[in-house]
VOKEKOL-443156 format. One record per residue (C-alpha): x, y, z; residue number from 0; residue in three letters. Coordinates in nm, 3 decimals, padded with zeros to 5 digits. Layout:
N
ATOM       xx       yy       zz  pos  code
ATOM        X        Y        Z  NUM   ALA
...
END
This chain:
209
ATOM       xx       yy       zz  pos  code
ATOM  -01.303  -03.525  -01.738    0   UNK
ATOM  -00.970  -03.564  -01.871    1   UNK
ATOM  -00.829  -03.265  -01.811    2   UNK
ATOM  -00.946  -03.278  -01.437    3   UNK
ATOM  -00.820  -03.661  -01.408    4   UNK
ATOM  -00.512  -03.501  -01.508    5   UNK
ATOM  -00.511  -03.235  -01.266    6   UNK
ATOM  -00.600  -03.423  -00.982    7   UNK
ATOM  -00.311  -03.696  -01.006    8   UNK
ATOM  -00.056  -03.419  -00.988    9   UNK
ATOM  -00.193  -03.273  -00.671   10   UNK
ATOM  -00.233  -03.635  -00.539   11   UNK
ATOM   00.117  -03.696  -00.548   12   UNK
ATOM   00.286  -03.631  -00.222   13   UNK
ATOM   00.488  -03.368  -00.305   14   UNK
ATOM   00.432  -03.147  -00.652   15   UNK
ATOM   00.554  -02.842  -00.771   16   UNK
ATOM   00.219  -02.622  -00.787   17   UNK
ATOM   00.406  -02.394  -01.064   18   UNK
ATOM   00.336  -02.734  -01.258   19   UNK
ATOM  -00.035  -02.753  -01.179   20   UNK
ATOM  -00.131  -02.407  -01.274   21   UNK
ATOM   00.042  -02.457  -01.604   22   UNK
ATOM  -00.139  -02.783  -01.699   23   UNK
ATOM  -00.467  -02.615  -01.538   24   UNK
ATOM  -00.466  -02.298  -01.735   25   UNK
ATOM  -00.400  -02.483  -02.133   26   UNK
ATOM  -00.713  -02.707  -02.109   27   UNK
ATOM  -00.933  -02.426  -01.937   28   UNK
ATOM  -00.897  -02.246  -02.219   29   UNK
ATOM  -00.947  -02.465  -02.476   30   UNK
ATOM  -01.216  -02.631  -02.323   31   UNK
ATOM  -01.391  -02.325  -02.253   32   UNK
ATOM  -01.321  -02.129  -02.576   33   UNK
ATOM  -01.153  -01.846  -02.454   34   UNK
ATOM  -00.873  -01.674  -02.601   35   UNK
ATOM  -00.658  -01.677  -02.307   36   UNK
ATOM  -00.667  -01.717  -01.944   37   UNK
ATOM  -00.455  -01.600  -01.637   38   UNK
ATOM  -00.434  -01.727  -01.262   39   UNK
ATOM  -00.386  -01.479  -00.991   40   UNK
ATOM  -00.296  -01.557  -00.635   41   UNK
ATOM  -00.296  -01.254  -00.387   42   UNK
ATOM  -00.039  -01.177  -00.214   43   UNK
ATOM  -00.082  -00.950   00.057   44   UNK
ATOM  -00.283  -00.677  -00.037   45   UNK
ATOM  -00.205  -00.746  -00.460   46   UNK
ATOM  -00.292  -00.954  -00.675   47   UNK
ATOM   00.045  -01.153  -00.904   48   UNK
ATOM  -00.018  -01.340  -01.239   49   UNK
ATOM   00.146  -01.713  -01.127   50   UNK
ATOM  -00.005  -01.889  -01.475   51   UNK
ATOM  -00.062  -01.756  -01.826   52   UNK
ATOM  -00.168  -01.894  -02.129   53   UNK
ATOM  -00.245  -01.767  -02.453   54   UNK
ATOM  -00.133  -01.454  -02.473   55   UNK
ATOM   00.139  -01.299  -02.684   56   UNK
ATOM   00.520  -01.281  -02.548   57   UNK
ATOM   00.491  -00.938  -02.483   58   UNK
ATOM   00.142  -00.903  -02.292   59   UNK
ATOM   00.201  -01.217  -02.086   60   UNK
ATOM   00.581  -01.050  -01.999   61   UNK
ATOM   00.367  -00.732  -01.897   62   UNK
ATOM   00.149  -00.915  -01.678   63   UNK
ATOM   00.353  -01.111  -01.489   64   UNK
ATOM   00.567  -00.779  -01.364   65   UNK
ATOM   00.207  -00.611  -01.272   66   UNK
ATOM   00.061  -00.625  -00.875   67   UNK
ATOM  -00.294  -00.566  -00.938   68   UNK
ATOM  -00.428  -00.360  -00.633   69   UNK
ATOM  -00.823  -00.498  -00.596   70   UNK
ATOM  -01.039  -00.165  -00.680   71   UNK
ATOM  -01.306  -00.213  -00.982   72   UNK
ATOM  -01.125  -00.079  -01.264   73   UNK
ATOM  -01.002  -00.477  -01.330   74   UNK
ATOM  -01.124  -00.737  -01.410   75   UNK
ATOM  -00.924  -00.955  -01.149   76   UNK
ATOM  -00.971  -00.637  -00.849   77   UNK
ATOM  -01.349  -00.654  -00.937   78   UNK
ATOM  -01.333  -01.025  -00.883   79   UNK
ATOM  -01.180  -01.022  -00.551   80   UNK
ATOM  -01.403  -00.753  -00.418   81   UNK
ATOM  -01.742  -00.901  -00.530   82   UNK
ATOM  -01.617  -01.242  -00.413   83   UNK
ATOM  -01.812  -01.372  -00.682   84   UNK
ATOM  -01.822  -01.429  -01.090   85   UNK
ATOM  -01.769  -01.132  -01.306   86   UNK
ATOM  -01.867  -01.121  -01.632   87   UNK
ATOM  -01.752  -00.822  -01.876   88   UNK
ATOM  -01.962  -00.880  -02.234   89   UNK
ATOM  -01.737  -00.603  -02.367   90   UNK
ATOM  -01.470  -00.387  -02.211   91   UNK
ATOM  -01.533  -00.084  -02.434   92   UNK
ATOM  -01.913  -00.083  -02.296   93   UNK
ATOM  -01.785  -00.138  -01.926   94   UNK
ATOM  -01.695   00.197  -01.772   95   UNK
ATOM  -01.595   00.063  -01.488   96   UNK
ATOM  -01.312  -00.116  -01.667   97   UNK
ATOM  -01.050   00.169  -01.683   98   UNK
ATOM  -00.751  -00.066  -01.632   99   UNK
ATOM  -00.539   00.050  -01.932  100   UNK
ATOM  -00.215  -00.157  -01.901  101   UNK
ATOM  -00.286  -00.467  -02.161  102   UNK
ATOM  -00.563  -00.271  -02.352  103   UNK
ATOM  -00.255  -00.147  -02.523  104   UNK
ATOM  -00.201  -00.475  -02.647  105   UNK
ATOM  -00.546  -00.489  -02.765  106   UNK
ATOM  -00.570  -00.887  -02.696  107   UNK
ATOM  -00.905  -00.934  -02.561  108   UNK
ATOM  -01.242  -00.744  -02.529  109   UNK
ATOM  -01.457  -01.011  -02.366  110   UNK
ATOM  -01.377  -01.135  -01.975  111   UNK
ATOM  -01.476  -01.360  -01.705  112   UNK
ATOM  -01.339  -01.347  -01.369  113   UNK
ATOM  -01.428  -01.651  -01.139  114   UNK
ATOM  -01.270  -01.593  -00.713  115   UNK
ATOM  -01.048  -01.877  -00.587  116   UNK
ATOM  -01.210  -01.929  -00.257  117   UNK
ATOM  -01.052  -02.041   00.014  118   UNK
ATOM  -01.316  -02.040   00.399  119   UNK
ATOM  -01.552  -01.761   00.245  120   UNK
ATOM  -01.216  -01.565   00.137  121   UNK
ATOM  -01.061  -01.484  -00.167  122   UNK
ATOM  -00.723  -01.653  -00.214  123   UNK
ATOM  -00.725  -01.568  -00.619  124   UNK
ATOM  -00.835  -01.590  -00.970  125   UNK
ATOM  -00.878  -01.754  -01.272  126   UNK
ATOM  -00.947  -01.483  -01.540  127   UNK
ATOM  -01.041  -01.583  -01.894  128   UNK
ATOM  -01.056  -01.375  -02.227  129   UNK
ATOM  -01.172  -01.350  -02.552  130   UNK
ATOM  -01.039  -01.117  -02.822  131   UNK
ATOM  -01.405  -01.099  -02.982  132   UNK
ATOM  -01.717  -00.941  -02.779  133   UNK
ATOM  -01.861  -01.300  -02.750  134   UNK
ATOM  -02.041  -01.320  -02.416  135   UNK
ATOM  -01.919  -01.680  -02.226  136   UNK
ATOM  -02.279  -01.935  -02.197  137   UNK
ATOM  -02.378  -02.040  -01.836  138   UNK
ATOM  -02.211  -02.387  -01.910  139   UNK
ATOM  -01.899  -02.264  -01.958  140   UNK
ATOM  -01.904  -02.050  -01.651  141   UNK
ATOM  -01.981  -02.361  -01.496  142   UNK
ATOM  -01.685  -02.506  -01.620  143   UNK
ATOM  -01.489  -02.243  -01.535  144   UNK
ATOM  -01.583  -02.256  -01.178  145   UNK
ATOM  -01.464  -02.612  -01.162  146   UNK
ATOM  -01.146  -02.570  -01.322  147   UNK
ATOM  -01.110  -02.278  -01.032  148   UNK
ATOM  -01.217  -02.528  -00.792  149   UNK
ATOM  -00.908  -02.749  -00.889  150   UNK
ATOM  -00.650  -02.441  -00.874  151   UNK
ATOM  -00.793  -02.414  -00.494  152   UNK
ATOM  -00.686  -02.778  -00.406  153   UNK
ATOM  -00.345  -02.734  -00.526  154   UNK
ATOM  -00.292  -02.427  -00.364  155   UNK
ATOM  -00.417  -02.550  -00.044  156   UNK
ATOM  -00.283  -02.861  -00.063  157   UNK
ATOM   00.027  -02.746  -00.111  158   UNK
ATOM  -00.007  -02.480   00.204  159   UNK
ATOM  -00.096  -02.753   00.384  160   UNK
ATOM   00.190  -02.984   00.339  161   UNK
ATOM   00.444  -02.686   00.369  162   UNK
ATOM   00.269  -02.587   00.723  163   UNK
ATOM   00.307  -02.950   00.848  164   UNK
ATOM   00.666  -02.940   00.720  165   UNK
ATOM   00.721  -02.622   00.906  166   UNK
ATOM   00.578  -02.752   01.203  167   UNK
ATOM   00.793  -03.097   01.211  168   UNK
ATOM   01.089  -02.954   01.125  169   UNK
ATOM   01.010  -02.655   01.422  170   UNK
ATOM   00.945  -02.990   01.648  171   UNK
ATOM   01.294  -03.089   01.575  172   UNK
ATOM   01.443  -02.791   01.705  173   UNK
ATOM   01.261  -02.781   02.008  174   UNK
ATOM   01.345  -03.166   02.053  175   UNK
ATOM   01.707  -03.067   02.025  176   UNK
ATOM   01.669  -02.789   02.215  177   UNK
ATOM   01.552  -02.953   02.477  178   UNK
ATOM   01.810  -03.278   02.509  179   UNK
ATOM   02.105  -03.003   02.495  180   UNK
ATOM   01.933  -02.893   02.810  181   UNK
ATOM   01.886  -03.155   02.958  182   UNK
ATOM   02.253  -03.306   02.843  183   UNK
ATOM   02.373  -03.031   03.065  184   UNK
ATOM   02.199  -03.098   03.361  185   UNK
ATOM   02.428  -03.257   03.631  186   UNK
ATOM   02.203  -03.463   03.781  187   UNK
ATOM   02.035  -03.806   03.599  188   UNK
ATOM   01.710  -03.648   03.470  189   UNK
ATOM   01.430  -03.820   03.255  190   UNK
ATOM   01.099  -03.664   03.178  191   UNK
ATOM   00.785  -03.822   03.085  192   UNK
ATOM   00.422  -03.732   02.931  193   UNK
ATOM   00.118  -03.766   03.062  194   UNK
ATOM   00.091  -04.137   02.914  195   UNK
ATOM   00.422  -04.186   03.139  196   UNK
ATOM   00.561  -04.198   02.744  197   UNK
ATOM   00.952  -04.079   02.779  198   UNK
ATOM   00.988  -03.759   02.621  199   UNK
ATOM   01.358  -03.666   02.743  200   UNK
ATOM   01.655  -03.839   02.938  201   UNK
ATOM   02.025  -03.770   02.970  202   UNK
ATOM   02.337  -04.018   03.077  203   UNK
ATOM   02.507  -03.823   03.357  204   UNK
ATOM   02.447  -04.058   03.696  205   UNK
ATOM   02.477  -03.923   04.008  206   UNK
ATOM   02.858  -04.042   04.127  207   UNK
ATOM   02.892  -03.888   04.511  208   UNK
END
């Protein structure tokens, strides 16, 4: 309950920095969930980018953060985003579907859970946790899981959100100005109202013949 108290007063701030809010998400996941390590994937386009890491070794979280994961089922995270749904891997040596060999190399986990960041019935992400053990995770902590993934939606959204409406006002703006240039240029005294009869534009020039 901490850790999601914690969460949620970053995201209710007006503005945050969501780089911020992964990090602090993806430390007490882990521990809470006792996994190994645990990464957050957002897709982009048609790929899937590592945008939080923790756990992992210098060199392994370095090579993850330069992959783009195409979604087929030889990952754990590709899997994840094509089920839209949990995936659990007991063992990755008893998977053969698993044939992602990138960080096997490192040999830092065996055990995995994928859980889909949802986003309208659409997969936005996911938070992937590990174990370097075979040690299958309990229903409770999939559970938990699944709310910690929960939180990493808000943020993301939230943050969409507020960017959009940013967009859109400062978009607004330009049209605004866009408009009283026009207008400005007109020879004639012009004003124009809304519907309400609300004035939306006016310029200054009076008509002197």
């Amino acid at each position: 309950l901490r850790a999601a108290g914690d969460i949620l007063k970053l995201i209710s701030r007006g503005r945050f920095d969501l780089q911020t809010v992964l990090d602090t998400l993806v430390e007490p996941a882990t521990r809470l969930c006792e996994a190994d390590g645990a990464n957050i994937f957002q897709l982009e386009g048609d790929a899937l980018r590592v945008t939080a890491s923790h756990g992992y070794s210098r060199e392994l979280t370095d090579f993850m953060l330069s992959q783009r994961v195409t979604p087929s089922r030889n990952s754990l995270s590709g899997r994840t985003v094509l089920d839209r749904a949990v995936v659990h891997i007991p063992d990755i040596l008893a998977d053969p579907e698993y044939t992602w060999a990138g960080p096997q190399k490192f040999g830092e986990y065996r055990t995995m859970l994928g859980v889909p960041l949802m986003r309208e019935g659409l997969p936005i992400g996911v938070l992937a946790m590990t174990r370097d053990k075979p040690r299958p995770f309990t229903p409770a902590q999939i559970e938990l899981i699944s709310t910690f993934a929960d939180q990493a939606v808000i943020a993301i959204e939230t943050l969409r959100l507020f960017n959009e409406v940013q967009e859109r006002t400062a978009e607004n703006e330009r049209t605004r100005q866009v408009m009283q240039t026009a207008f400005d240029n007109m020879d004639d005294g012009v004003a124009l109202l809304d519907k309400d009869l609300r004035l939306q534009f006016i310029n200054q020039k009076r008509n002197t013949s």
